[in-house]
C-alpha positions in Angstrom: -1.4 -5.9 29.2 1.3 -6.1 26.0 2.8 -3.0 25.9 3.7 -1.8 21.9 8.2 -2.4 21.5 9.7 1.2 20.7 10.7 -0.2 17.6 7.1 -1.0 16.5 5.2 2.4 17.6 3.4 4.0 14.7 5.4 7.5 13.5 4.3 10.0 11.5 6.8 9.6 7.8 8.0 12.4 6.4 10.5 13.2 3.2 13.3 12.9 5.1 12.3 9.2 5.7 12.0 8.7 2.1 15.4 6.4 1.4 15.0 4.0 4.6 10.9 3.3 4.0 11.5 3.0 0.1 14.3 0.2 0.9 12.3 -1.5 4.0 9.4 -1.7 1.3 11.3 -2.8 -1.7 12.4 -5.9 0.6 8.5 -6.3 1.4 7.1 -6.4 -1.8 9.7 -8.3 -3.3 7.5 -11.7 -3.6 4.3 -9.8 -4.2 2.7 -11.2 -7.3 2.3 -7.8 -8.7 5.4 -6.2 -8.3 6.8 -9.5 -10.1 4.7 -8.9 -12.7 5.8 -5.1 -12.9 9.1 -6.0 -12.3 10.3 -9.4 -13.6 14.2 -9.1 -13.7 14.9 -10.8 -10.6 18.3 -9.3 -10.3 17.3 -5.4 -10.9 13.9 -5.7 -9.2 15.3 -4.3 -5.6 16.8 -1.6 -7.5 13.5 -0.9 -9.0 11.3 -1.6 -6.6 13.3 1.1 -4.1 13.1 3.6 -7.0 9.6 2.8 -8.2 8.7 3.4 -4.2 10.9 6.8 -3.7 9.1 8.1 -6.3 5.2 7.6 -5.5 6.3 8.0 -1.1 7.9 11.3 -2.4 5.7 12.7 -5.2 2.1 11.4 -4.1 1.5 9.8 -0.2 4.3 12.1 1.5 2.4 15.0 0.0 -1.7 14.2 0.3 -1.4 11.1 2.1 -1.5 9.9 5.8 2.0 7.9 5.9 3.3 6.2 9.0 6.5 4.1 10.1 7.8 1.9 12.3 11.7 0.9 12.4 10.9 -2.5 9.7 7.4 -1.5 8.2 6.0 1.5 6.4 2.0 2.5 5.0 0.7 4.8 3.2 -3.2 5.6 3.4 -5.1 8.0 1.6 -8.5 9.6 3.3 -11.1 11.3 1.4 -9.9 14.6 0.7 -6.3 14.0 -0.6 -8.0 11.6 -2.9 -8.5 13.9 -5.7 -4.8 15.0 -5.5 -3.1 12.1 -4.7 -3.6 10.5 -8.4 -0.1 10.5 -10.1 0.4 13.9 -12.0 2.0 14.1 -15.5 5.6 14.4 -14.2 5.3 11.4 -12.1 4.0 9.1 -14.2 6.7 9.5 -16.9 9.1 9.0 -13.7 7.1 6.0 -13.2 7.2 4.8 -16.9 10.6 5.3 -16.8 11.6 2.9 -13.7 9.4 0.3 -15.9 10.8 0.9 -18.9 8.5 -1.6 -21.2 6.0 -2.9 -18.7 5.1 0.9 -18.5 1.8 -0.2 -20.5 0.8 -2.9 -18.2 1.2 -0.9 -15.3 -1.5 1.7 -16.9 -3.7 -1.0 -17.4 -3.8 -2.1 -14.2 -3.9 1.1 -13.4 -6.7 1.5 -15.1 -8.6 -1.9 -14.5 -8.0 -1.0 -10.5 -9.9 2.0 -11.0 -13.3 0.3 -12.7 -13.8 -1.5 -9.0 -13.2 1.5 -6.9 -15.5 2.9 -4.3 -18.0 5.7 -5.1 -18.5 6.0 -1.7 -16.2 8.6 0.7 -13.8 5.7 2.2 -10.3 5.7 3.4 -7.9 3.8 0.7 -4.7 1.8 2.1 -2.6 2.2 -0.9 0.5 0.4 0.6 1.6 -1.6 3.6 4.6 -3.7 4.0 7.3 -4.8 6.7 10.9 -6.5 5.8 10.8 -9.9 5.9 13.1 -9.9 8.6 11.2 -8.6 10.8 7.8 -10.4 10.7 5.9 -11.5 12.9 7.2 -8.6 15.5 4.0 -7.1 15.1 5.0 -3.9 12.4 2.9 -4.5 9.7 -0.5 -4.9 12.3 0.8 -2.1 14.2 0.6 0.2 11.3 -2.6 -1.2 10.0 -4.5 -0.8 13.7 -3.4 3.0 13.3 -4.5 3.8 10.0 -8.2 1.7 11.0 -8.4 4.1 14.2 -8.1 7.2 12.1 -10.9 5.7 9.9 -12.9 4.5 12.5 -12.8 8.2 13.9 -14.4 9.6 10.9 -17.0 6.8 10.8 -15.7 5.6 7.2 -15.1 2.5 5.2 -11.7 1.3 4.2 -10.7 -0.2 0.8 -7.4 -2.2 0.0 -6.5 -4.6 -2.9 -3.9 -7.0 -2.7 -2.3 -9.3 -5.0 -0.9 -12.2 -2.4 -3.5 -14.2 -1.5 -1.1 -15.0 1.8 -1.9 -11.8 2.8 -6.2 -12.3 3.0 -6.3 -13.6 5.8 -4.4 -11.0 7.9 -6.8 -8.7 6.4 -9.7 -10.3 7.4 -8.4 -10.6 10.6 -8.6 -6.9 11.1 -12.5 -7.3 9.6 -12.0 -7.0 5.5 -14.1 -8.9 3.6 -13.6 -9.7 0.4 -15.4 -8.1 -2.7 -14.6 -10.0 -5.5 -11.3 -10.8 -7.9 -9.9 -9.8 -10.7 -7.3 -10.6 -13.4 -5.4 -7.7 -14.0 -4.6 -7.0 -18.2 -2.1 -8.9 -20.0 -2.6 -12.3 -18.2 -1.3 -10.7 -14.8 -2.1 -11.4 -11.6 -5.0 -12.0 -9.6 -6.5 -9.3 -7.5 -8.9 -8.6 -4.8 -10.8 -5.8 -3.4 -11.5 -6.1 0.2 -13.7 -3.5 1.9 -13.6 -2.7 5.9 -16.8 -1.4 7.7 -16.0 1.8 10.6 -16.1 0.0 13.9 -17.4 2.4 17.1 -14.4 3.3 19.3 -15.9 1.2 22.1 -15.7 -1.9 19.7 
């Protein structure tokens, strides 16, 4: 049997952790299509990206969210009852509009347009995953994921994702997503998809 490497064993994030996961995650996301789109200056988007992250780990996931770390990967999940509170309150999103300066209106229309395809039914949300680049393929990024699908499974509930890099479908489905359909986000952006996960038994 593979045992789990230290340095990839699921830990509970907490504030404290908010500098080192919003600067592991900045480096993930920095070829995701939608945080391009969000953040086009190639030369400020780390920058941005960490702040833009700081701000929705430390205002909204830290606080009604289930977030977990490894040393090179980071995920926030949301379950059924921090739903309600974990939507952005007014203080946050003018924090937000201000890290995106004039894409701020794109942002609330994606925002927006996200929200039109979500779940009525009680489901788990994975609102972010991502590991540095430089450490792929070590196994963060699935180790985080398998965690966040047990706590699901326990509770007998769906999950929901969307994601923007169609390089990343296929590691989804791996972990049994389907895909629900696509959609262009406002403004010409990016492509996304919705990808639902049914609960699996715990002897599965």
């Amino acid at each position: 049997m593979t045992r789990m490497s230290i340095t990839n064993m699921p830990q509970a994030a907490t504030l404290d952790d908010a500098e080192s996961i919003s600067r592991t995650l900045a480096r993930a996301f920095a070829d995701d299509p939608m945080m391009g789109w969000f953040f086009p200056g190639a030369a400020s988007r780390e920058p941005d990206l960490v702040r833009y992250f700081t701000t929705i780990f430390t205002r909204q996931y830290a606080r009604h969210g289930v977030c977990e770390r490894t040393a090179s990967a980071a995920a926030f999940w949301v379950p059924p009852e921090g739903q309600a509170k974990a939507v952005p309150d007014a203080d946050t999103v003018a924090e937000l509009e201000e890290i995106l300066g004039d894409r701020a209106p794109l942002f609330r229309d994606a925002v927006a347009a996200a929200a039109e395809h979500g779940p009525q039914e009680p489901h788990w949300y994975l609102a972010v995953v991502g590991a540095d680049p430089a450490a792929r393929g070590q196994g963060h990024g699935a180790a985080l994921l398998r965690s966040g699908l047990a706590k699901a499974d326990a509770a007998g509930l769906p999950v929901y994702l969307e994601s923007s890099k169609p390089d990343n479908l296929p590691f989804y489905e791996h972990f049994g997503f389907t895909v629900l359909g696509e959609t262009r986000l406002p403004g010409d952006g990016p492509l996304l998809w919705v990808m639902r996960r049914e609960p699996r038994p715990a002897d599965a």
